[in-house]
C-alpha positions as CSV (number, residue, x, y, z in Angstrom):
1,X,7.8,-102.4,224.8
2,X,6.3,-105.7,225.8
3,X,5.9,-108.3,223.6
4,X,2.6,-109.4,222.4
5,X,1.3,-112.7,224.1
6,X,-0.4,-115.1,221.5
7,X,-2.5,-118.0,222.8
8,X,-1.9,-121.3,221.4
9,X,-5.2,-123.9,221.8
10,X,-3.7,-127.8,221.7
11,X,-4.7,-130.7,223.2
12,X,-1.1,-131.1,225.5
13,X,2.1,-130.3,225.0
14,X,3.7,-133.7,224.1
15,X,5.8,-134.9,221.2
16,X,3.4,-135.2,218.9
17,X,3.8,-133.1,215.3
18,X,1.9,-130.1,215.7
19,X,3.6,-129.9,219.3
20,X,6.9,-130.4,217.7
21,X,6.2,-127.8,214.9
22,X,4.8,-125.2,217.6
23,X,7.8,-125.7,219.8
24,X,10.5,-125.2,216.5
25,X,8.6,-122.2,215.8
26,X,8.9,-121.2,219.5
27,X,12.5,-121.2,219.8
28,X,13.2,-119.6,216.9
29,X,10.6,-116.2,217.3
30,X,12.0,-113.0,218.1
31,X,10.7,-113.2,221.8
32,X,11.1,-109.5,223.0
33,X,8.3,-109.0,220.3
34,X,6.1,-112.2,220.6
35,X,5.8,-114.6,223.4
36,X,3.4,-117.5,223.6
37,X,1.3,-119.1,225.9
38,X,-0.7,-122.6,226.0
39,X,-4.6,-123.4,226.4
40,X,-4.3,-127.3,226.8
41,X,-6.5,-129.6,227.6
42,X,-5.5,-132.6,230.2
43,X,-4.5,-132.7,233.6
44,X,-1.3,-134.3,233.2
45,X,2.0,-132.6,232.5
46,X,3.0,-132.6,228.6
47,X,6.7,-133.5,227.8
48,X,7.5,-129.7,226.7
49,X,5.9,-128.0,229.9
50,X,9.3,-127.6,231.0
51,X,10.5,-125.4,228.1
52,X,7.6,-123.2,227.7
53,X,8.1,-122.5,231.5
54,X,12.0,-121.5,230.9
55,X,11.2,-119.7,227.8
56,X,8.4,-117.3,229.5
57,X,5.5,-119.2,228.3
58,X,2.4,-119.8,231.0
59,X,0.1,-123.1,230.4
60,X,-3.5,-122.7,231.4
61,X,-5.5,-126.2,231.7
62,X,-8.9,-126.9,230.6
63,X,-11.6,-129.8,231.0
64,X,-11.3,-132.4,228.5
65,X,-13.5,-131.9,224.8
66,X,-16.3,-134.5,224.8
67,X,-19.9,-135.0,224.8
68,X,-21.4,-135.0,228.4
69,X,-18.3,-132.6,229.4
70,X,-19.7,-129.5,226.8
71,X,-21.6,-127.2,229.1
72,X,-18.9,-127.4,231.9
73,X,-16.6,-126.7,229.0
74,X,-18.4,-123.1,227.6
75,X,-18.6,-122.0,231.1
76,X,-15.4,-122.3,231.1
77,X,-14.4,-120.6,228.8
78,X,-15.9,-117.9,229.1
79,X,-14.8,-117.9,232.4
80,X,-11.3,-117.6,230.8
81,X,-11.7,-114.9,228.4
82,X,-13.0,-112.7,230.9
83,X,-10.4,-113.2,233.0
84,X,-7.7,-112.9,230.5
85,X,-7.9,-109.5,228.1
86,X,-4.6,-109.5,226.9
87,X,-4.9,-111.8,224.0
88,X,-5.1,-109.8,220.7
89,X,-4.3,-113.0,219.4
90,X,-6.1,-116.9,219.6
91,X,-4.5,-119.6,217.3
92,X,-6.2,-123.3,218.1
93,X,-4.8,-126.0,216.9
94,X,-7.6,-128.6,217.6
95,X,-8.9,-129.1,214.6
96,X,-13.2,-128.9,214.0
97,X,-13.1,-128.2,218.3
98,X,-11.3,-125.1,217.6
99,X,-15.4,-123.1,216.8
100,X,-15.6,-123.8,220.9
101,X,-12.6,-121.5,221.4
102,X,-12.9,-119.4,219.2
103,X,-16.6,-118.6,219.4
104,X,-15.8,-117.6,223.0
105,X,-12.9,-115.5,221.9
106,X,-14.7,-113.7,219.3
107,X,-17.3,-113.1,221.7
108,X,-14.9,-111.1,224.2
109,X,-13.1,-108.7,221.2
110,X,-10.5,-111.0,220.3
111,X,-9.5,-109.7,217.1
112,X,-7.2,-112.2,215.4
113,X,-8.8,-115.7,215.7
114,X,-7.4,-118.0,213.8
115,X,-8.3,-122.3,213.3
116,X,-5.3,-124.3,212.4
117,X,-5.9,-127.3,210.6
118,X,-3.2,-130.3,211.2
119,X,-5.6,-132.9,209.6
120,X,-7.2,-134.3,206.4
121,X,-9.3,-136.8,207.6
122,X,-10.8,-138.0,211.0
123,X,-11.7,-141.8,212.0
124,X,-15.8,-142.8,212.5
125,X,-16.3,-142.9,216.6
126,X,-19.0,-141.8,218.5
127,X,-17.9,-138.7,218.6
128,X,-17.9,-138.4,214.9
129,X,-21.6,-136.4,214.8
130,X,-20.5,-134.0,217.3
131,X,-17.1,-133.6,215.2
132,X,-19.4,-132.9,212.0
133,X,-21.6,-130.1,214.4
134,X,-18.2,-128.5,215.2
135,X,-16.9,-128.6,211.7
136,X,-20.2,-127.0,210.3
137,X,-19.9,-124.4,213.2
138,X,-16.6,-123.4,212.5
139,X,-17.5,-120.7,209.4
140,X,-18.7,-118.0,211.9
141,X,-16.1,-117.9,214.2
142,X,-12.6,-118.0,213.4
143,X,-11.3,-115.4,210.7
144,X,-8.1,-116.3,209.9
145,X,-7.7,-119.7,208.6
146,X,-4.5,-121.8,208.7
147,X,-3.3,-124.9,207.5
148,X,-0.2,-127.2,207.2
149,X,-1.5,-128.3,203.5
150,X,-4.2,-127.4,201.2
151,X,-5.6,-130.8,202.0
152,X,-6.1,-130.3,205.4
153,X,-7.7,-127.1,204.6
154,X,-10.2,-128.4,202.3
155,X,-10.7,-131.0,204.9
156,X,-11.5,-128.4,208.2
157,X,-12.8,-125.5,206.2
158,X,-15.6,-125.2,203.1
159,X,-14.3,-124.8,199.5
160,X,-14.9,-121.5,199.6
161,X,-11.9,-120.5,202.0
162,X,-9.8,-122.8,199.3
163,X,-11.3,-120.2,196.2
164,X,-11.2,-117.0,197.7
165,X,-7.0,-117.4,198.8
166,X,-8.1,-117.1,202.3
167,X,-6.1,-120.4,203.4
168,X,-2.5,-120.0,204.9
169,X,-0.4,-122.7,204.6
170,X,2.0,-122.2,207.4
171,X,4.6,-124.7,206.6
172,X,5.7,-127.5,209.4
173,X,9.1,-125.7,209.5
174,X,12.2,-127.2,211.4
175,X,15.4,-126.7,212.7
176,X,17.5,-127.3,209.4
177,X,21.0,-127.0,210.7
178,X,20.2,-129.1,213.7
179,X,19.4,-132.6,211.1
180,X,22.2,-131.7,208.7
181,X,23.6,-135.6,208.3
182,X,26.5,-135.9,210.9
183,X,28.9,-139.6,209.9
184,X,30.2,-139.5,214.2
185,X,26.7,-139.1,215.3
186,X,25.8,-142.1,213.2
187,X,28.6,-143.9,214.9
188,X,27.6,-143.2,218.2
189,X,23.5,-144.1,218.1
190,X,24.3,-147.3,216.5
191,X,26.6,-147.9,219.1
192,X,24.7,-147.1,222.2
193,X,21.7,-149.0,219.8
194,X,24.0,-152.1,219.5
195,X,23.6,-151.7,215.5
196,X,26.1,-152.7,213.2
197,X,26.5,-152.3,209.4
198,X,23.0,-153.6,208.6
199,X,20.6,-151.7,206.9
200,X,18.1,-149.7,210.0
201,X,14.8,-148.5,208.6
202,X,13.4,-146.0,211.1
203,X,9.5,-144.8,212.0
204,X,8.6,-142.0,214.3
205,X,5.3,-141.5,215.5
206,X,2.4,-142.9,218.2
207,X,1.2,-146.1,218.5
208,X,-2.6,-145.9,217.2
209,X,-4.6,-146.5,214.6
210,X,-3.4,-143.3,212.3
211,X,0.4,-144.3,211.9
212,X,-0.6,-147.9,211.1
213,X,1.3,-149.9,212.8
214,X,0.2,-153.1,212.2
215,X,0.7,-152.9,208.2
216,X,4.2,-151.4,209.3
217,X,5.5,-154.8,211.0
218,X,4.0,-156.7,208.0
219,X,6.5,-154.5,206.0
220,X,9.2,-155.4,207.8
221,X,8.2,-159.3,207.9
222,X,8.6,-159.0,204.4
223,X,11.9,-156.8,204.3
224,X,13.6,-159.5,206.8
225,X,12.5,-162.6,205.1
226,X,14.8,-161.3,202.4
227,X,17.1,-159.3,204.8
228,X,18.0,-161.4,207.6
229,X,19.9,-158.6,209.2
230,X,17.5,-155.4,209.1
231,X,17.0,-153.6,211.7
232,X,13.7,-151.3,212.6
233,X,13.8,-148.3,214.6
234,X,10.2,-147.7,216.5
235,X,10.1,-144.4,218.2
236,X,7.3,-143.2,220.3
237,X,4.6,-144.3,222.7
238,X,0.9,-144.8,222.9
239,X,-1.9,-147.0,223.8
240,X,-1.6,-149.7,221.1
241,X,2.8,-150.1,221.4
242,X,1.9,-153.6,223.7
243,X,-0.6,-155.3,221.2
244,X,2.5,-154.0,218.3
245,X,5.2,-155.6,221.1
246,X,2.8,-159.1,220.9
247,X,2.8,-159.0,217.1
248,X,6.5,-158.7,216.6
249,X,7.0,-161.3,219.1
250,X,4.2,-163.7,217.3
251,X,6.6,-162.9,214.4
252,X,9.7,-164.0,215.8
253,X,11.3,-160.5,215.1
254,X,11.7,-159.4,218.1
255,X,15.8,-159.4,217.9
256,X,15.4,-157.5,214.8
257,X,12.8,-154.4,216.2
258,X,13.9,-151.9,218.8
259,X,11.4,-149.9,220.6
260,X,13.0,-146.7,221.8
261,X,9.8,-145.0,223.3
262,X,9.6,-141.1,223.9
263,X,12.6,-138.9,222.2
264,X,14.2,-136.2,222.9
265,X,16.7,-136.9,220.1
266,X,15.0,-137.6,216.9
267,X,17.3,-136.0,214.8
268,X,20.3,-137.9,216.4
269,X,17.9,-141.1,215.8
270,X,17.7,-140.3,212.0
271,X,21.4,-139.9,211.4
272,X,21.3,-143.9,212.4
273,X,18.9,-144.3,210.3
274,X,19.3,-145.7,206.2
275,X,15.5,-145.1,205.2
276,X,11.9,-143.6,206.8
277,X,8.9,-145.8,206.5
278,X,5.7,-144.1,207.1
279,X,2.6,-145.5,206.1
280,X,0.0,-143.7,208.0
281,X,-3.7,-144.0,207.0
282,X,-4.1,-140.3,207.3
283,X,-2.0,-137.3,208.0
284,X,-2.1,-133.4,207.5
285,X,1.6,-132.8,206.6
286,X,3.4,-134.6,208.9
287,X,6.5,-132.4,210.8
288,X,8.6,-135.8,211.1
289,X,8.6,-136.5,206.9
290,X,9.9,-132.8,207.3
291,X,12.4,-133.6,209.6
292,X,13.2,-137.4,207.5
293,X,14.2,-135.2,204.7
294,X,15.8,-132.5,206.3
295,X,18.1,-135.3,207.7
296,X,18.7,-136.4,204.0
297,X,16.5,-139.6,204.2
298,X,14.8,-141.4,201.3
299,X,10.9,-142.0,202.7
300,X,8.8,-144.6,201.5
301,X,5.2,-143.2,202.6
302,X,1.5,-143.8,202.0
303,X,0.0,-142.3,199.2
304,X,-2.3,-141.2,201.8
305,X,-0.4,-138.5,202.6
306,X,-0.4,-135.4,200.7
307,X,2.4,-135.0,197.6
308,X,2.8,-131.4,198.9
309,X,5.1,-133.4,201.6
310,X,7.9,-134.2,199.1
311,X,10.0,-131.1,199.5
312,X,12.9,-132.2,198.3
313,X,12.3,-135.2,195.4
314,X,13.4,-138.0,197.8
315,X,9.5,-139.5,198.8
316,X,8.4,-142.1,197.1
317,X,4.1,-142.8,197.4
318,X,2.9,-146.4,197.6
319,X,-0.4,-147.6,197.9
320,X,-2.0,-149.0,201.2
321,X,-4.1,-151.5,198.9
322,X,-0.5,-152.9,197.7
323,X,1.3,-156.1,199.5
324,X,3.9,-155.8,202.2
325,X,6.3,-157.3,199.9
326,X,6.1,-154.4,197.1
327,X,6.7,-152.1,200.1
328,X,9.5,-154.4,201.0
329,X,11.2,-154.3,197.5
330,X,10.6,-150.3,197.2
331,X,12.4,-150.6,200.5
332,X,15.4,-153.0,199.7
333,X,15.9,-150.9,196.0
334,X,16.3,-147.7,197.7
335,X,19.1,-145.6,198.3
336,X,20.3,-145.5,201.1
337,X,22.8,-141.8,201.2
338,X,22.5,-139.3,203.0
339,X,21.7,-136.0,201.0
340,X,22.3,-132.5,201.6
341,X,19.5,-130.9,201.7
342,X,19.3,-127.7,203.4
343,X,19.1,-125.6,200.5
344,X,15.9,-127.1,199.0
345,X,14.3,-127.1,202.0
346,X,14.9,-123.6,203.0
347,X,14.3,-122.7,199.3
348,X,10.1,-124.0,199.8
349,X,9.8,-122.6,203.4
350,X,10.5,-125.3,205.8
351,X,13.0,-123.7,207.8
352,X,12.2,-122.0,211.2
353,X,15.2,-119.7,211.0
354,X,13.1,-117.8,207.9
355,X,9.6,-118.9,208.8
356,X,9.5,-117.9,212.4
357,X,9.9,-113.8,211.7
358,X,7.2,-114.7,209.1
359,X,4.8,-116.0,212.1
360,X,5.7,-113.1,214.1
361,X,5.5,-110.4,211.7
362,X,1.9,-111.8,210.9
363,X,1.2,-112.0,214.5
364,X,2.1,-108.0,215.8
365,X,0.1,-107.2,212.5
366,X,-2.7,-106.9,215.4
């Protein structure tokens, strides 16, 4: 028999979370019985366009999502789902824009539809009344509904979903085995890194407002003015990393911060790592705090960010409202070992070697 082909809505296919948890979930599902392709959204190539190629996975682009850009949108759309007849399956991953899809693909018999929700909050823009239309539209067309915490789900969908047990959480699973705490690795990166002995705090993730930045560098002002030697670890890319680049260099720290750009090779990056610093203004459940203690990291994170997050006892919450130097001091009291801890998080569902015949079985249901 065939496998089943499931479409998954995102944005693109870059190394963002939801892209990262999609793709660990790829590799790991049964393929002769589920195979995926990808609705996105931009022109350009994503940095996992490659892999979904190899693996049997087709990409189909669509118009941007914004207002002006709607009606050429629908038509499109629909033009899609007539066209394509073999999904029993839509997942979207785009948050309050997943009622476009998924009005269009309940309207051509598409049985499972189902809104994923990666986020608990949203920044005011101009866009923010049409995100509040698309949010209120979203009750009458999906009818599964997902959700990488029960924060983002009471975020995206009404309470009532929340009551009535309809919400999946579908854990941001990863590849356990593959961040299991390896002492040569950790040799090597600081090597090719030109790191020594000194303590290396480490942040993944883009450069815009959401990850916070700005308040990040202030952290680490205050960790070297008692530190000297500290190192910072910045991985990732995105349209703020030059005004971040000017503020470390207004600082006079920029022999102490590395910025390593796009990686293929996070989980090599965290074994050089002593500690995870994450204080992001919002978040859903973020895949790389899965991967930071899957790698047997102690985080320090925004209390911002849901407690369901702390899967293994080594995430400590601290308030935005408090001064870079208490983040500092949580920072330089820390421990800094590396901990086993495959066990625990296989035990609460965050690996894709049990979670991805979960996904499928749930998938071939229809």
């Amino acid at each position: 028999m065939k496998p089943i082909r499931v479409l998954q809505v995102v944005t693109i296919m870059n190394r963002g979370g939801l892209e990262t948890m999609l793709m660990n979930y790829y590799r790991r599902i049964d393929r002769s019985r589920v195979q995926f392709d990808f609705m996105v959204h931009r022109e350009e190539k994503g940095h996992y366009d490659e892999e979904i190629i190899k693996m049997g996975g087709r990409i189909f682009k669509m118009p941007k999502i914004k207002p002006g850009n709607y009606q050429l949108y629908f038509r499109k759309l629909e033009e899609f789902f007539q066209t394509h007849k073999e999904y029993k399956v839509v997942h979207s991953h785009i948050n309050e824009n997943s009622s476009f899809v998924l009005r269009a693909a309940k309207r051509h018999g598409v049985p499972c539809r189902i809104a994923h929700s990666h986020l608990s909050d949203l920044k005011l823009d101009f866009k923010f009344p049409f995100r509040l239309y698309a949010r209120f539209s979203m009750k009458d067309y999906p009818n599964k509904y997902f959700a990488c915490s029960k924060n983002a789900g009471k975020w995206l969908f009404s309470e009532r979903v929340l009551n009535t047990n309809e919400l999946v959480v579908l854990n941001n699973a990863v590849n356990v085995k593959e961040f299991k705490y390896d002492a040569d690795t950790r040799k090597k990166i600081r090597e090719e890194l030109d790191i020594g002995n000194e303590l290396v705090i480490g942040h993944i993730g883009r450069f815009n407002k959401q990850k916070n930045h700005d308040f990040l560098i202030d952290i680490f002002k205050a960790v070297s003015n008692v530190d000297q030697d500290a190192t910072l670890l910045l991985a990732g890319d995105g349209h703020l990393r030059r005004k971040i680049e000017d503020k470390v260099k207004k600082l006079g720290l920029q022999s102490k911060v590395k910025f390593l750009g796009v990686r293929n090779d996070v989980n090599n990056l965290m074994h050089a790592m002593d500690i995870f610093l994450f204080p992001s203004l919002f978040e859903g459940l973020p895949v790389v705090l899965v991967e930071a203690q899957a790698a047997g990291l102690n985080c320090i994170v925004a209390d911002t960010i849901t407690r369901e997050s702390d899967i293994t006892g080594r995430v400590e919450f601290l308030s935005l409202y408090e001064a870079p130097e208490t983040w500092a001091k949580e920072l330089l009291s820390s421990s800094y070992e590396h901990v086993d801890t495959e066990e625990l998080i296989s035990l609460n569902g965050y690996n894709t070697a049990t979670m991805s015949k979960w996904l499928a079985d749930f998938y071939i249901e229809y």
